[in-house]
C-alpha positions as a printed Julia matrix, in Angstrom:
70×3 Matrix{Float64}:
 -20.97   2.77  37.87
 -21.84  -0.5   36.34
 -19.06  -3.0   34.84
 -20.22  -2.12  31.6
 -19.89   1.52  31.83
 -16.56   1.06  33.43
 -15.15  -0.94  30.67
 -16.95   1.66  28.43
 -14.98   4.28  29.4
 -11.8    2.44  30.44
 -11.3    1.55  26.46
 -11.29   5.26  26.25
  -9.13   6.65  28.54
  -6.89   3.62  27.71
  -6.52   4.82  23.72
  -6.35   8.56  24.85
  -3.5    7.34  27.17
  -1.41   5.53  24.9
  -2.11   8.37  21.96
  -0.88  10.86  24.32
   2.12   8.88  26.11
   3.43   7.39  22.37
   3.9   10.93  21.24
   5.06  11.78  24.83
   7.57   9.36  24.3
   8.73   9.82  21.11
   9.2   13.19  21.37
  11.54  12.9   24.41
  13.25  10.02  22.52
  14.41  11.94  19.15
  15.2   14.97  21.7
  17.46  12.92  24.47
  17.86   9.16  23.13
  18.89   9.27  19.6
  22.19   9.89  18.67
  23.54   9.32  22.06
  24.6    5.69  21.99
  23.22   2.48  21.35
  23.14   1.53  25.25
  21.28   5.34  26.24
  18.99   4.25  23.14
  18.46   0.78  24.54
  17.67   1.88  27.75
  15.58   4.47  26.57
  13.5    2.08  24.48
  13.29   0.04  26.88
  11.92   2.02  29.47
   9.23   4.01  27.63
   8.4    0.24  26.77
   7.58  -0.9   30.04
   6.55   3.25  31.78
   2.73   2.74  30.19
   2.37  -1.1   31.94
   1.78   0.59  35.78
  -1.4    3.25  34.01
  -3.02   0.14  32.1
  -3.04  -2.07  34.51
  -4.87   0.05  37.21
  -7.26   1.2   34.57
  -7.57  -2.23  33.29
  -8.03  -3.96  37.2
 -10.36  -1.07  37.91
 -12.45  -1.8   34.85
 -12.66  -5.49  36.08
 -14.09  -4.76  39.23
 -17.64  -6.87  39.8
 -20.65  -4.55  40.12
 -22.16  -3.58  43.11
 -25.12  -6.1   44.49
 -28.53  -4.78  44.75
């Protein structure tokens, strides 16, 4: 697949992703976080916050990747 392609469909999978893992996460906040403390909310927030960074960044090195040579 061509760099083009790749970035083409990265951008994609990348908005799907964070659509999916925002709601993901907010669900699983208002059900476990809230209401439980400011430090369980904290840590909460802050995890969900960083969670996505690992998924983007492989998508993001993969769509980076030169294209073959002829």
């Amino acid at each position: 697949m061509r760099q083009r392609a790749r970035k083409f469909v990265g951008m994609i999978v990348t908005v799907l992703f964070m659509i999916v893992y925002a709601l993901v996460a907010m669900a699983i906040g208002g059900n476990y976080a809230v209401g439980n403390g400011i430090f369980v909310e904290l840590a909460y927030y802050i995890t969900a916050g960083l969670l996505w960074l690992p998924v983007v960044m492989v998508l993001i090195l993969w769509m980076a990747k030169p294209d073959p040579s002829p």
